[in-house]
N, C-alpha and C positions, 0 to 999 in steps of 0.2 A: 178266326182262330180254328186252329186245324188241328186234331191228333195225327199225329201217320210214325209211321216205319222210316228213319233216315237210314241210310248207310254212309257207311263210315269210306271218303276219298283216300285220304294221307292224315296224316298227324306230322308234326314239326318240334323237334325239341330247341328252346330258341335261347333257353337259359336254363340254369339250376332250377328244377321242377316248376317250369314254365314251358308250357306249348300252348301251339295252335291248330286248330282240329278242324278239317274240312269236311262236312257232313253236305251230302245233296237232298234235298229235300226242295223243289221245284215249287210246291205248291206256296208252302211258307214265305219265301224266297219271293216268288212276286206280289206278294201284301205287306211285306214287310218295309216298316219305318225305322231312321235311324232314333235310335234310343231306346227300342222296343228289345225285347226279349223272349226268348224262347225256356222253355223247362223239359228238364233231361233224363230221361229213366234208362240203365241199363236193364237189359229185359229180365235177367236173371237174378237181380238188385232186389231183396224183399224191403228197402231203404227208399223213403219218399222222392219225389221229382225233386231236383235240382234247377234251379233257375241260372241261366246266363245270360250275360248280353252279347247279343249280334255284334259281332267285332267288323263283318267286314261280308256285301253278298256278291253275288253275279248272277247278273236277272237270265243271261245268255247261256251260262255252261249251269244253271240251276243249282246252287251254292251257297253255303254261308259259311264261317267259319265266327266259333269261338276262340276268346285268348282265357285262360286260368291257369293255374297254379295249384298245384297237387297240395291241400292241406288236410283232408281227411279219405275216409273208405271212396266213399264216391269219385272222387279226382283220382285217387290212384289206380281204382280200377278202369279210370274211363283214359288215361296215362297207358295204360296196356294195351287198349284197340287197336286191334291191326286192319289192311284195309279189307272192303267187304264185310266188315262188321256189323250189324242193324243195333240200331237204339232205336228207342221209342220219344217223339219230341211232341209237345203240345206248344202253340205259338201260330202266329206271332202275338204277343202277350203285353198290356199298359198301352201307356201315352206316351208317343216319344219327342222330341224336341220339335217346334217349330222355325222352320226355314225361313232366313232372310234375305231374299235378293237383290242384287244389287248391292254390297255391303260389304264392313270387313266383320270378321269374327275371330275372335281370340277362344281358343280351343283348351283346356286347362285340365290335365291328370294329373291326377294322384296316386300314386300303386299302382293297383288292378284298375284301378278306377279311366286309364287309358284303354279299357277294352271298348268303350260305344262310340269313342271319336276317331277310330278310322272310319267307318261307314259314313258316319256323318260329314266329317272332312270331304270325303268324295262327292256324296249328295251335295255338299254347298260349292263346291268347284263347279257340278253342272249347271250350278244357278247365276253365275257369276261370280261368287262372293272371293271378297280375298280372305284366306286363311292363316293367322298364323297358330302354333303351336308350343304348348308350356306343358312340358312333364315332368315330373317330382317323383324320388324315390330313393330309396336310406343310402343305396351305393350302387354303383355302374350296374350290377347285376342284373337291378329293376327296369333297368332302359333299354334289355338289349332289342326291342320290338319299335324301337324310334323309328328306324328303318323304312316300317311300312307308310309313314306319314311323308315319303320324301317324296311324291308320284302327286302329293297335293298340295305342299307347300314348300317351300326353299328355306325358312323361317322356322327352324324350328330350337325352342330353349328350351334348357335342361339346369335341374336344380338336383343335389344330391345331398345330403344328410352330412358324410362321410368327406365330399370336397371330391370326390373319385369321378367324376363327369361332370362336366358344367358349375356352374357356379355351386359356392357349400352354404348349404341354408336350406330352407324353404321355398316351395313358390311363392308364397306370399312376401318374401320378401326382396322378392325381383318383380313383383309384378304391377307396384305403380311406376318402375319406371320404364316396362314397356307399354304401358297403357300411356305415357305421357307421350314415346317415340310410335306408336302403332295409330294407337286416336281409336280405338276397336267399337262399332256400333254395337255389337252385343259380346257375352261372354257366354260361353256354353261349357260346364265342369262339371267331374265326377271324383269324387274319392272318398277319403276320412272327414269325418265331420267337423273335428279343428279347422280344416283345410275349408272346407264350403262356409262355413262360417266366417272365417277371416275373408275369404273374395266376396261373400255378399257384403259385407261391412266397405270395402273396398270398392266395388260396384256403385254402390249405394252412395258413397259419398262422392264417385267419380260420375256419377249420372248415366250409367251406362246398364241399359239391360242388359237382367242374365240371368240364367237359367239354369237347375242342379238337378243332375242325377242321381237320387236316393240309392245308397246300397243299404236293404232291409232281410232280415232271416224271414225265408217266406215257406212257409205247409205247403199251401194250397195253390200260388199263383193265381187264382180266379177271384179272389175274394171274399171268397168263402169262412175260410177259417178267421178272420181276424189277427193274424197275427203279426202283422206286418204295417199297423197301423202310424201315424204319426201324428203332429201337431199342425194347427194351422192356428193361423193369426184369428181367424172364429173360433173364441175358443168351445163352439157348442160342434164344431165340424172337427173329425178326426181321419183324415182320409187315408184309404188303404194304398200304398207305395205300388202294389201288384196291379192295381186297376186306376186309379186316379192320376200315378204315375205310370215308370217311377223318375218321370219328371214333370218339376216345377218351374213357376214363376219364382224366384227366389224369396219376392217380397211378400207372397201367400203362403209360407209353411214357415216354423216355427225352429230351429235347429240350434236351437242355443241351448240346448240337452247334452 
């Protein structure tokens, strides 16, 4: 974990108050795991660190880029950054997914919740793994970032609220029958807690590990504050999403809240 100075590459507007933000920060960049996360302070911000997930690094041109979406002061002002810009980043931050090699994996977003599976998509291509891809989101608007997953997998489904991209519904309700046509050795997913609740049930009944990326409101990112805690199947253990994630074994945290 490293505090430092990034500056700001480019920025990418890629939908309706949707971008992708390339910040170089070298040191972060070679410690950093997929699932992991970094926290964001504009310098001039009297507003606490922001937490994101690493969408996507390059260990070579020393890089990482964020995906979010402008929904409060912090986003909009960080929506503004032009290049040469400095923020202040502390990271790389939590647990992040464990890699299976040799293997397939079913990769599974929800919203924003598509931002820590392109890294990870790439890290399991060098491992071997075959990947496919399942992203969800209310209408075409939410998908326009598909794109980046095309470089790791040919395979990718889309679910939309609205019927406006790919099938209309939910992922969860395309996704036993790509689990029947894929056979997926594990499942690796982030998004709305509806959503991770139905694929652990899912999972679970299909024998198949898998693994959830908690989205939690975090203070502190370190631990510290507590405020980011969740549930676990002990229920005397309540662990912090910041540090203990903010990923799980699906079948050790509690998410039927």
């Amino acid at each position: 974990m490293k505090l430092i100075t990034a500056k700001v590459i480019n920025q990418v507007k890629i939908a309706k108050d949707q971008f992708v933000l390339r910040l170089y920060c070298p040191d972060i960049v070679l410690a950093a795991k997929p699932g992991q996360f970094i926290t964001l302070k504009i310098h001039e911000q009297p507003l606490l660190r922001r937490p994101f997930s690493i969408h996507y690094i390059d260990k070579e041109k020393g890089y990482l880029e964020i995906f979010y979406q402008v929904v409060g002061r912090t986003t909009k002002d960080l929506s503004n950054l032009s290049e040469d810009a400095d923020v202040s980043l502390l990271g790389p931050l939590g647990n992040g997914f464990t890699l299976k090699e040799n293997s397939k994996a079913l990769l599974i977003g929800g919203g924003l919740g598509q931002a820590p599976l392109r890294f990870l998509a790439t890290e399991l291509k060098l491992l071997n793994t075959e990947v496919e891809v399942l992203l969800g989101a209310r209408h075409e608007e939410g998908l326009k970032n598909l794109e980046c997953f095309m470089d790791q997998t040919g395979n990718i489904h889309c679910a939309t609220e609205d019927g406006s991209k790919g099938v209309k519904g939910f992922v969860t309700e395309v996704l036993p029958d790509i689990i029947k046509e894929f056979k997926p050795d594990i499942i690796y997913t982030c998004g709305p807690i509806p959503m991770l609740k139905a694929i652990k049930e899912i999972a679970t009944k299909s024998q198949i590990l898998c693994q959830i990326s908690l989205e939690k409101t975090m203070a502190c990112g370190i631990g510290v504050c507590l405020g980011c805690t969740c549930k676990s199947k002990n229920d005397e253990k309540y662990p912090k999403v910041c540090i203990d994630g903010p990923v799980f074994w699906a079948e050790g945290v509690d998410i039927d809240e």
